[in-house]
C-alpha positions as a LaTeX table, in Angstrom:
\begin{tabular}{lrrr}
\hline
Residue & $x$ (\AA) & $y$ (\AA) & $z$ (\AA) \\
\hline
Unk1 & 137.65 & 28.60 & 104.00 \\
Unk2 & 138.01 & 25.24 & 105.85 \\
Unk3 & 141.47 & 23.48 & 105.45 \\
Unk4 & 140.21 & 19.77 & 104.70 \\
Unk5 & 143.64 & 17.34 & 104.80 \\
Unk6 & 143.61 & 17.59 & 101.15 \\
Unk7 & 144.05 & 21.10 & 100.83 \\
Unk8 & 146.64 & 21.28 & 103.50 \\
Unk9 & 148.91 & 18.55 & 102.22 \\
Unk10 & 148.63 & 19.91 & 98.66 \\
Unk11 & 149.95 & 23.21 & 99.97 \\
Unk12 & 152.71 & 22.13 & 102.26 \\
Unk13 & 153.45 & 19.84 & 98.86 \\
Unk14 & 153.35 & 23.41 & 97.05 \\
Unk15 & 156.24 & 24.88 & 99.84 \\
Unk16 & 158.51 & 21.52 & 99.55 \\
Unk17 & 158.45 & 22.17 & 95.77 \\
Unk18 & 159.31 & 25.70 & 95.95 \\
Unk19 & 161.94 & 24.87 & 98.77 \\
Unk20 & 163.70 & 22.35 & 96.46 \\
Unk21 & 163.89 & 24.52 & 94.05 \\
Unk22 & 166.02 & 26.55 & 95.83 \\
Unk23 & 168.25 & 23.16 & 96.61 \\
Unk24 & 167.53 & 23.02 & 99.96 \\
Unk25 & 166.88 & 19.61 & 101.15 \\
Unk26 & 163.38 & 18.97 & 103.07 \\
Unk27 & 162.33 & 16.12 & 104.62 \\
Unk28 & 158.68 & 15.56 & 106.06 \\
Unk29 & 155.89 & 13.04 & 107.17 \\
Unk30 & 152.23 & 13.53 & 106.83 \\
Unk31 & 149.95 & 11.95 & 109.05 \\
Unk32 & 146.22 & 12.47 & 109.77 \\
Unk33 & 147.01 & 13.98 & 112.71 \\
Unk34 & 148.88 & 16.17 & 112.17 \\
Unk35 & 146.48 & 17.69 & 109.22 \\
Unk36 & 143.63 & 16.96 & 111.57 \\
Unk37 & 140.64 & 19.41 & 111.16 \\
Unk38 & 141.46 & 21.89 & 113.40 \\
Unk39 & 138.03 & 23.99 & 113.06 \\
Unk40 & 135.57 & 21.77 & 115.21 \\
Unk41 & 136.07 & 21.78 & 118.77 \\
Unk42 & 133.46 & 20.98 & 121.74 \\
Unk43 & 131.44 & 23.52 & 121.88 \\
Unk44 & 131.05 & 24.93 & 118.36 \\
Unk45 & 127.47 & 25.29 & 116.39 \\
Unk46 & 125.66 & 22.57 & 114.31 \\
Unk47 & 123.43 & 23.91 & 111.99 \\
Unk48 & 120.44 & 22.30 & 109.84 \\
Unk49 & 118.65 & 24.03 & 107.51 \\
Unk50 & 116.05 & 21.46 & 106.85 \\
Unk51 & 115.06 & 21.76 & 110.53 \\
Unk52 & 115.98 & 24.86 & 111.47 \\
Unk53 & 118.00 & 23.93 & 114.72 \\
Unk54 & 121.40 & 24.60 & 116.48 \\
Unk55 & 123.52 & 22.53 & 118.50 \\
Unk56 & 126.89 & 22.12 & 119.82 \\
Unk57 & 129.75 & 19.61 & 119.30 \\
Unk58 & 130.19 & 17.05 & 122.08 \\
Unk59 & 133.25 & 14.99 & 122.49 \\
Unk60 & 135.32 & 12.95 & 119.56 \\
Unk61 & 134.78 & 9.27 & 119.11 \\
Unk62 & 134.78 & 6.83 & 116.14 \\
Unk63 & 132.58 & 4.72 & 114.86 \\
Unk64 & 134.25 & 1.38 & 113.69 \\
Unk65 & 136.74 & 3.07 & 110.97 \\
Unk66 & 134.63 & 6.46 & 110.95 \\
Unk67 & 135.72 & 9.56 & 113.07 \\
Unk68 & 133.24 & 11.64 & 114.24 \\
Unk69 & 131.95 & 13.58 & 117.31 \\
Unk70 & 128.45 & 13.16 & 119.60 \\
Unk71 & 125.88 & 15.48 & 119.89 \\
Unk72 & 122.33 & 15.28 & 121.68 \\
Unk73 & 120.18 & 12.82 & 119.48 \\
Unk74 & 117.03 & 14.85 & 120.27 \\
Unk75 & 119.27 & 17.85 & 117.63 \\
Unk76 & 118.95 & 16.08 & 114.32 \\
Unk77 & 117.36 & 12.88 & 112.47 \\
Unk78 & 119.72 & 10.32 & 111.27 \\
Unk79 & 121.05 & 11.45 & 107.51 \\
Unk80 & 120.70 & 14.72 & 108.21 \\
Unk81 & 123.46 & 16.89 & 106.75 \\
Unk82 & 124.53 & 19.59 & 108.76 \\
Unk83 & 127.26 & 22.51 & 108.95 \\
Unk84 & 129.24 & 19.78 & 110.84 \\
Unk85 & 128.54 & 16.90 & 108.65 \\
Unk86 & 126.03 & 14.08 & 108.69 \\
Unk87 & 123.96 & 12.45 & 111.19 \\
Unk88 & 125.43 & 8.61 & 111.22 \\
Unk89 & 123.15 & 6.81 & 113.90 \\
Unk90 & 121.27 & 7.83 & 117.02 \\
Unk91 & 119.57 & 6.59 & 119.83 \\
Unk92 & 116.54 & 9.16 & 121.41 \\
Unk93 & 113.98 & 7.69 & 123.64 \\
Unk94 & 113.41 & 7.94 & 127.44 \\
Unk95 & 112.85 & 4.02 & 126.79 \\
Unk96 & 116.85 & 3.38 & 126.07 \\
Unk97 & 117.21 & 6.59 & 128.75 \\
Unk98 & 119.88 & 7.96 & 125.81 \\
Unk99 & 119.71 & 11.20 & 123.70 \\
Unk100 & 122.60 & 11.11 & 121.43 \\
Unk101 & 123.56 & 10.95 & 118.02 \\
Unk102 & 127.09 & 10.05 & 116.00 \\
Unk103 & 127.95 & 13.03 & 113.22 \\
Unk104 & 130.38 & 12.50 & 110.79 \\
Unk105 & 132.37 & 15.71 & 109.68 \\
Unk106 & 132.18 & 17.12 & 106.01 \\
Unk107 & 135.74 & 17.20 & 105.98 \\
Unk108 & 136.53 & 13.25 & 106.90 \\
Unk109 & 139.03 & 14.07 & 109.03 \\
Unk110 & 139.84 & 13.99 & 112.85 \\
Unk111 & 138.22 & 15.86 & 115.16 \\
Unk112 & 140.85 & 17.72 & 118.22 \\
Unk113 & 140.01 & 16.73 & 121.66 \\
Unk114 & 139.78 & 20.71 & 122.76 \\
Unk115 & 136.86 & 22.91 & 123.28 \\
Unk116 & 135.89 & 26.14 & 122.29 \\
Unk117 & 138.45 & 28.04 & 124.84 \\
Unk118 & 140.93 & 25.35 & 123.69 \\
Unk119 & 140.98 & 23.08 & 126.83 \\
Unk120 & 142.11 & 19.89 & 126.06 \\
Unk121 & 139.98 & 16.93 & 127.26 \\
Unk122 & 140.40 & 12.91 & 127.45 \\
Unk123 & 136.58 & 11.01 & 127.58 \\
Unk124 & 136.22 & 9.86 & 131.53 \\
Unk125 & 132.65 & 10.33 & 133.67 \\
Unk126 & 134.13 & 7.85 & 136.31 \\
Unk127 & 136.69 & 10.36 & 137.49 \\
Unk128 & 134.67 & 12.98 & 138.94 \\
Unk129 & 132.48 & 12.86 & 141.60 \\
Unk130 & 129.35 & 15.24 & 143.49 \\
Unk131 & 130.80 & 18.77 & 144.06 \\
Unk132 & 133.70 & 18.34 & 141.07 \\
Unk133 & 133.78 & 21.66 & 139.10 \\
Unk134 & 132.29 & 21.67 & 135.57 \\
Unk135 & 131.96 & 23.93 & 132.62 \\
Unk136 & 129.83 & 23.36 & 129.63 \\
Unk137 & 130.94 & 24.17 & 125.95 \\
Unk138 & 128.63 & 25.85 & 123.77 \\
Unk139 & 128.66 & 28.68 & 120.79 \\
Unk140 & 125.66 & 30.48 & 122.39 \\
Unk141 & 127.27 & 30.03 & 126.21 \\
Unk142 & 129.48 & 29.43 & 128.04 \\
Unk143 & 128.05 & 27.73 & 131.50 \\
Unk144 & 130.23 & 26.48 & 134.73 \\
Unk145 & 129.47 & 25.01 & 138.08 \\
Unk146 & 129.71 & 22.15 & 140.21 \\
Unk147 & 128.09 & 18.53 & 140.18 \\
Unk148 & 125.21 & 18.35 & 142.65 \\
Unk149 & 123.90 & 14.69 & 141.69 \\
Unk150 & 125.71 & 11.66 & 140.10 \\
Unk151 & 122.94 & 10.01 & 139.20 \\
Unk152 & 119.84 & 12.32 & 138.69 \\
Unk153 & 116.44 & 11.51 & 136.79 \\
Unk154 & 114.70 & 14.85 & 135.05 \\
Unk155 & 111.90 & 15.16 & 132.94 \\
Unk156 & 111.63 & 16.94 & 129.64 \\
Unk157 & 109.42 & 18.42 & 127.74 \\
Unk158 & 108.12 & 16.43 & 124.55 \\
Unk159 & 110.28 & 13.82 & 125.62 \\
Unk160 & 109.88 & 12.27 & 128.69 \\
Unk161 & 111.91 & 11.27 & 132.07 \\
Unk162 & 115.58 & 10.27 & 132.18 \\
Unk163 & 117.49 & 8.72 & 134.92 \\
Unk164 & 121.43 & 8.49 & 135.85 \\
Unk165 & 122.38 & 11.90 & 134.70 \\
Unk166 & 125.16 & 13.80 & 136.27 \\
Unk167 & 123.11 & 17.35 & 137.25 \\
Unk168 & 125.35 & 20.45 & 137.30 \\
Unk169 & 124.54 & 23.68 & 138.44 \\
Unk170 & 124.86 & 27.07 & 136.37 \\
Unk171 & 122.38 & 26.27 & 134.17 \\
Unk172 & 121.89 & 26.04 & 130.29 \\
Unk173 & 119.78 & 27.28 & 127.36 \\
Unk174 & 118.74 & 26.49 & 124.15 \\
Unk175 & 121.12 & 25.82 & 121.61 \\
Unk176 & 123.62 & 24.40 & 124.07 \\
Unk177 & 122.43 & 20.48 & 123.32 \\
Unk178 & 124.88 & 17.79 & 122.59 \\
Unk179 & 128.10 & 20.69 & 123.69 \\
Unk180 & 130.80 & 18.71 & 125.40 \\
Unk181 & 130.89 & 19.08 & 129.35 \\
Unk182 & 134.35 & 19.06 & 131.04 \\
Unk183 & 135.28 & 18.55 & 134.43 \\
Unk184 & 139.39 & 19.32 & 135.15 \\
Unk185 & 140.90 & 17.20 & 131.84 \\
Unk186 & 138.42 & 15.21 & 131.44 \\
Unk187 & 135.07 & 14.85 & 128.98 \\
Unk188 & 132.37 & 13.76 & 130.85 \\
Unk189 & 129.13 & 14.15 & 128.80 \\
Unk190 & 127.45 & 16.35 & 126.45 \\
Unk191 & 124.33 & 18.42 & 127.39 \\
Unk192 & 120.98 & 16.90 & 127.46 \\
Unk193 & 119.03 & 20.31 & 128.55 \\
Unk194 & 117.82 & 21.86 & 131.76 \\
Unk195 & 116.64 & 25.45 & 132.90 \\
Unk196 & 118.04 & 28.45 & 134.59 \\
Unk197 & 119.74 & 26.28 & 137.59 \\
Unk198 & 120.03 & 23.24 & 136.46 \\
Unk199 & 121.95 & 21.39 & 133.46 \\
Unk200 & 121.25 & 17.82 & 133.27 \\
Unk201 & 124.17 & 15.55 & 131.16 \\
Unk202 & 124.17 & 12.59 & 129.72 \\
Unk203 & 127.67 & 10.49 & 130.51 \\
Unk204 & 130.15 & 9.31 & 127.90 \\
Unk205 & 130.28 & 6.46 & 128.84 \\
Unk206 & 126.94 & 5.54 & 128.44 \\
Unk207 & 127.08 & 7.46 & 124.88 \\
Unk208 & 129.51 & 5.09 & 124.05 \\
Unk209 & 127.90 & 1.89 & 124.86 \\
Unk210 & 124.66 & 2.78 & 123.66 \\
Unk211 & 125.61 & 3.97 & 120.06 \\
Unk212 & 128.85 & 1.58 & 119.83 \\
Unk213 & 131.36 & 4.27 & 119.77 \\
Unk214 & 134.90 & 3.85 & 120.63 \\
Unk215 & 137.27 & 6.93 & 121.65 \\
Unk216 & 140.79 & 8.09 & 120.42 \\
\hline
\end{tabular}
């Protein structure tokens, strides 16, 4: 069962009655935050039927008054409703050299800045630099290593070439597109693809830009 914001402030409405009952005095404050839904994290699987395809969660972000998350735009086609919600906007082409996509959740609410293993994460590619430690988020793996280019160009399959990447060693496979890459506390892209080595990233802040995203 998910707990959408609905659900959980009708049952901590449910304990406050039964509390009064008893005559003992409770006092609370609900905020979206605090209900936020606590069961998507970087990292975790995105699943369409209509396609077939898996991907992982990226990084939070909002789009004017929507909340959402990122994902690689090469996962799903725009209105496509997925296990994480649906597809708002994307932007795919080696022409705009982006590959990312704007999902908002089934459940409308917030999404936590953690991953998978619960690290906590502000949005930030301008704080880390060649050799900075990395670890990628995904449901099917878990991959870590260091930075060995700030500003790679790669070529992909079916796609086509992509410049200012950040490449990281350690690799990645299929079904870890879009999951959120972290470097110390801080997001710094979401998995564009790669091979057995390599794992080539597309930065936030470029995300951002390109699909006029703000963070929280």
């Amino acid at each position: 069962m998910k707990y959408t914001d609905e659900l959980k402030l009708s049952l901590i409405k449910n304990i406050i009655s039964e509390l009064n009952t008893e005559r003992v005095a409770v006092a609370y404050e609900y905020t979206r935050e605090s209900l936020q839904n606590d069961a998507l994290q970087g990292g975790d699987n995105i699943y369409n039927k209509a396609t077939d395809s898996n991907c992982s969660i990226g990084f939070r972000a909002k789009k004017g008054t929507t909340y959402g998350y990122v994902t690689a735009g090469h996962c799903f086609p725009v209105g496509a409703n997925t296990t994480g919600g649906k597809v708002v906007s994307r932007v795919w082409s080696p022409s705009s050299n982006m590959d990312a996509e704007f999902i908002n959740p089934n459940v409308g609410s917030l999404v936590p800045n953690t991953d998978r293993q619960g690290s906590r994460y502000q949005v930030n590619d301008f704080a880390v630099s060649q050799g900075s430690y990395v670890k990628a988020a995904s449901w099917i793996a878990n991959k870590t290593g260091y930075i060995t280019s700030t500003s790679a160009s790669a070529s992909f399959k079916n796609d086509g070439t992509y410049t200012n990447l950040f490449c990281c060693s350690g690799g990645s496979v299929g079904g870890m597109s879009g999951g959120v890459n972290i470097s110390g506390p801080y997001a710094i892209g979401i998995t564009k693809g790669g091979g057995a080595d390599n794992r080539y990233v597309v930065k936030a802040s470029k995300i951002t830009s390109s699909l006029g995203l703000t963070l929280y």
